[in-house]
N, C-alpha and C positions, 0 to 999 in steps of 0.2 A: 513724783515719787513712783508712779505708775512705771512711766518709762523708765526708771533706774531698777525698777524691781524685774522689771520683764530681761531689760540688759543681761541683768546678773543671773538670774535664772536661763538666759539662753549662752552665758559664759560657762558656766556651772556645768550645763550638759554636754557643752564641747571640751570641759575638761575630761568628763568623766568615758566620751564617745569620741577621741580623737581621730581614729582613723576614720569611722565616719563624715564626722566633720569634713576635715580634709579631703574626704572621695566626695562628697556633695559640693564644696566649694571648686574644686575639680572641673567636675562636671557642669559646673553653671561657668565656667570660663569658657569651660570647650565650646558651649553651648552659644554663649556670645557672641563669640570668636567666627563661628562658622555660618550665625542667623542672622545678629542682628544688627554686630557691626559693618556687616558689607550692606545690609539692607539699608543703613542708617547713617553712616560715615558720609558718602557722598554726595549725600540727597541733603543732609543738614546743613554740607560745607554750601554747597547751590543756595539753600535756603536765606542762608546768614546772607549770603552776597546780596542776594536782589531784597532781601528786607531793607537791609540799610541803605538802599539807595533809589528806595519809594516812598512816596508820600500815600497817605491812605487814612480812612475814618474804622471803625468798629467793622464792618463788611467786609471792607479788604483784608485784615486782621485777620479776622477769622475765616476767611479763605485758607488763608497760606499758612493759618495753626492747622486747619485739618492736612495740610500736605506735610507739613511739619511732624505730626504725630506726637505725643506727651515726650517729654516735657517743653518739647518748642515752642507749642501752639501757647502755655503760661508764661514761655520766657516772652513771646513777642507782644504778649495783651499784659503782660508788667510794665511797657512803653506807655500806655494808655492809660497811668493813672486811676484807673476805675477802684470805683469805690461801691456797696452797699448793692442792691438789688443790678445794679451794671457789673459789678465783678461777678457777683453771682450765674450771671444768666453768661456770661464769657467763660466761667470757669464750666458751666456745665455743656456749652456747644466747645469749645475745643481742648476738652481733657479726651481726648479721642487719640487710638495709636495708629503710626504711619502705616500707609496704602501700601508702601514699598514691604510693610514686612505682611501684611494682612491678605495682599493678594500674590505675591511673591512667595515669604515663605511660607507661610502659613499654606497657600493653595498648593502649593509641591509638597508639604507634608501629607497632606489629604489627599494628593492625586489627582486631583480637578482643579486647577487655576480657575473655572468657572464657578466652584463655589469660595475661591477664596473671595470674586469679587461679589457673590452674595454677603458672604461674612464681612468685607467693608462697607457693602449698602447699608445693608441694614443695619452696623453698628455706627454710620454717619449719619439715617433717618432718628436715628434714636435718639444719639445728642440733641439733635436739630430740634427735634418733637420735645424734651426735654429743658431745652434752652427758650423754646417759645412760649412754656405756660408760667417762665418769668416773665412778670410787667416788661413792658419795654423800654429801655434805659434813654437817656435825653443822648442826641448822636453826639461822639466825640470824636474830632480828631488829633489822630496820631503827633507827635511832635516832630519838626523836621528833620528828613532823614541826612545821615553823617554818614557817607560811606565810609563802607567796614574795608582793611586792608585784607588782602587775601590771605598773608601773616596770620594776625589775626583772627579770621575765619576759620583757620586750620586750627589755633593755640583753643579757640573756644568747644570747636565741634569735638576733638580730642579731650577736653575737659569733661565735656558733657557726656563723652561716652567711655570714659574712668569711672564717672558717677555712676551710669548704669551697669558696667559691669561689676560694682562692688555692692550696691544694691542688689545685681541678681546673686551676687554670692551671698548677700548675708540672707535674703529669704530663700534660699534652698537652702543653705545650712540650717536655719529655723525650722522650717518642714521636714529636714531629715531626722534633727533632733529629735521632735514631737513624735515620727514615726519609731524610732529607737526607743522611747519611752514609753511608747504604747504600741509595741511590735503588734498585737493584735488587731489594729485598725481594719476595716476592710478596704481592699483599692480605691471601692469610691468615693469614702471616706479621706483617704490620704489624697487623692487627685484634688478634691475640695479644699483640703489644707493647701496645697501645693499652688493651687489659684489662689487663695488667698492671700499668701504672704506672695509671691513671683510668678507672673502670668505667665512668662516663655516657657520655663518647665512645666506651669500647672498644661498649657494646652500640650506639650508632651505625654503630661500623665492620662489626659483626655484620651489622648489618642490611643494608648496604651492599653485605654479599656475595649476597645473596638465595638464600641456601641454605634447605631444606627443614628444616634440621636450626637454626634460626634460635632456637626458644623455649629448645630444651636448653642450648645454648650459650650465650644472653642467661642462663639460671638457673646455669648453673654459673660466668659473668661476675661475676653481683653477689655469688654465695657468696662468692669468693674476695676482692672489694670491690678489689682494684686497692692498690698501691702505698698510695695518697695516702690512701686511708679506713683501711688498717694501720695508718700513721703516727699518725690522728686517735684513731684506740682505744687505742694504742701509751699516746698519753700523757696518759691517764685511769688505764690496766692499769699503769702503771710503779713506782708506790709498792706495788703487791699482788706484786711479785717479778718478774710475767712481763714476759718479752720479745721483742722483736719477733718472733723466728722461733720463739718457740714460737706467735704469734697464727697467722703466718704459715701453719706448717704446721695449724693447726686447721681457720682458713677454706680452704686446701687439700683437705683432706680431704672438709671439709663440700660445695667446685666439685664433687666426684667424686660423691658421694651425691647430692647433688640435682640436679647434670644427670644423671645415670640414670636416677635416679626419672622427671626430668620426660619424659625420650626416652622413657621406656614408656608412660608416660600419655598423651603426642602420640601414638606412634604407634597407640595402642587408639582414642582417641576422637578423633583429629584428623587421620587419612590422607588423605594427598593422591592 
């Protein structure tokens, strides 16, 4: 009821705010289009190939989820059957987003590819820290691997990034909404909303504010991954039990540990 009531009320204001609408969904294509799909398209199609044609336990999984970045790193530990405090402690070490966009794009937006690979340090120690004060699950391994056709490596990876490009449009449409509806927000306010429901834009609005405190805040952005990347992990995690707000408060946690982390290490070796 929740989720139909929230639908129709974010239908409602795209009726009533259409050109908005439309310039916010826009702009989360453009945005796709020029960040995350080159960061993501290649490196996924690579992924898929050498998954399916390795054998590997719970370690090696979660290796290749953290190179993977969300929603990879759930599509490849949905192999793994995990169930109960082992899904758990898998969904919280690799809902994590790829290095390609975090020290790529993300450090070309900042200007320093040197703090973009702070920003994936420290949002990979976090999971890790995160995923370790789960019990430890009994070891499982992986079922054997079926190489994937290259065909098919391409029909999937292109699936998978339809899905994020229409999740990043539906939470910028959602954020622009909410800002049209309360034009008075103040920026920091809206950049907050903007990480919420869609990470790629919110670290744009980040950036938009030209605060000092820009790298922590962009790390503690993509921990938490927004709305629209919960949903995508959501439902891979959905046959292992958990649900949404248990990912929810995980990646929560994990925004708080690794923008900390990363705020001390800017401020040690990157003072302004």
């Amino acid at each position: 009821m929740l989720v139909s009531a929230a639908f129709g009320m974010l239908a409602g204001a795209m009726i009533v705010f259409p050109g908005a609408a439309a310039e916010a969904a826009m702009e989360a294509l453009a945005l796709w289009a020029r960040a995350v799909a080159p960061a993501l398209g290649p490196f996924m199609v690579c992924m898929l190939m050498i998954s399916s044609r390795i054998n590997g336990g719970l370690a090696l999984r979660t290796a290749m989820g953290w190179l993977c970045g969300s929603p990879g790193g759930a599509k490849l530990m949905r192999e793994m059957e995990l169930r109960g405090r082992g899904a758990m402690r898998a969904a919280a070490m690799t809902g994590t987003m790829s290095p390609m966009f975090l020290i790529g794009t993300v450090g070309s937006w900042l200007g320093d590819r040197r703090l973009g690979w702070v920003i994936f340090i420290c949002h990979l120690l976090g999971a890790m820290a995160i995923g370790l004060c789960i019990r430890h699950p009994e070891a499982s391994q992986a079922p054997a691997a079926s190489p994937l056709p290259l065909g098919t490596a391409l029909r999937e990876s292109a699936l998978a990034l339809l899905t994020v490009a229409i999740c990043m449009m539906l939470g910028c449409v959602a954020a622009r909404m909410a800002a049209c509806a309360f034009p008075t927000l103040p920026a920091e306010a809206q950049a907050a909303l903007q990480c919420s429901l869609e990470v790629t834009a919110g670290v744009k609005s980040i950036l938009a504010l030209q605060t000092l405190m820009s790298a922590p805040l962009i790390c503690a952005a993509c921990s938490f991954g927004g709305l629209s990347l919960l949903l995508q992990n959501a439902a891979f995690w959905q046959d292992s039990g958990i649900t949404l707000g248990q990912l929810a408060l995980l990646r929560l946690l994990h925004a708080v540990l690794s923008g900390a982390l990363c705020a001390a290490v800017v401020s040690v070796f990157f003072p302004r």
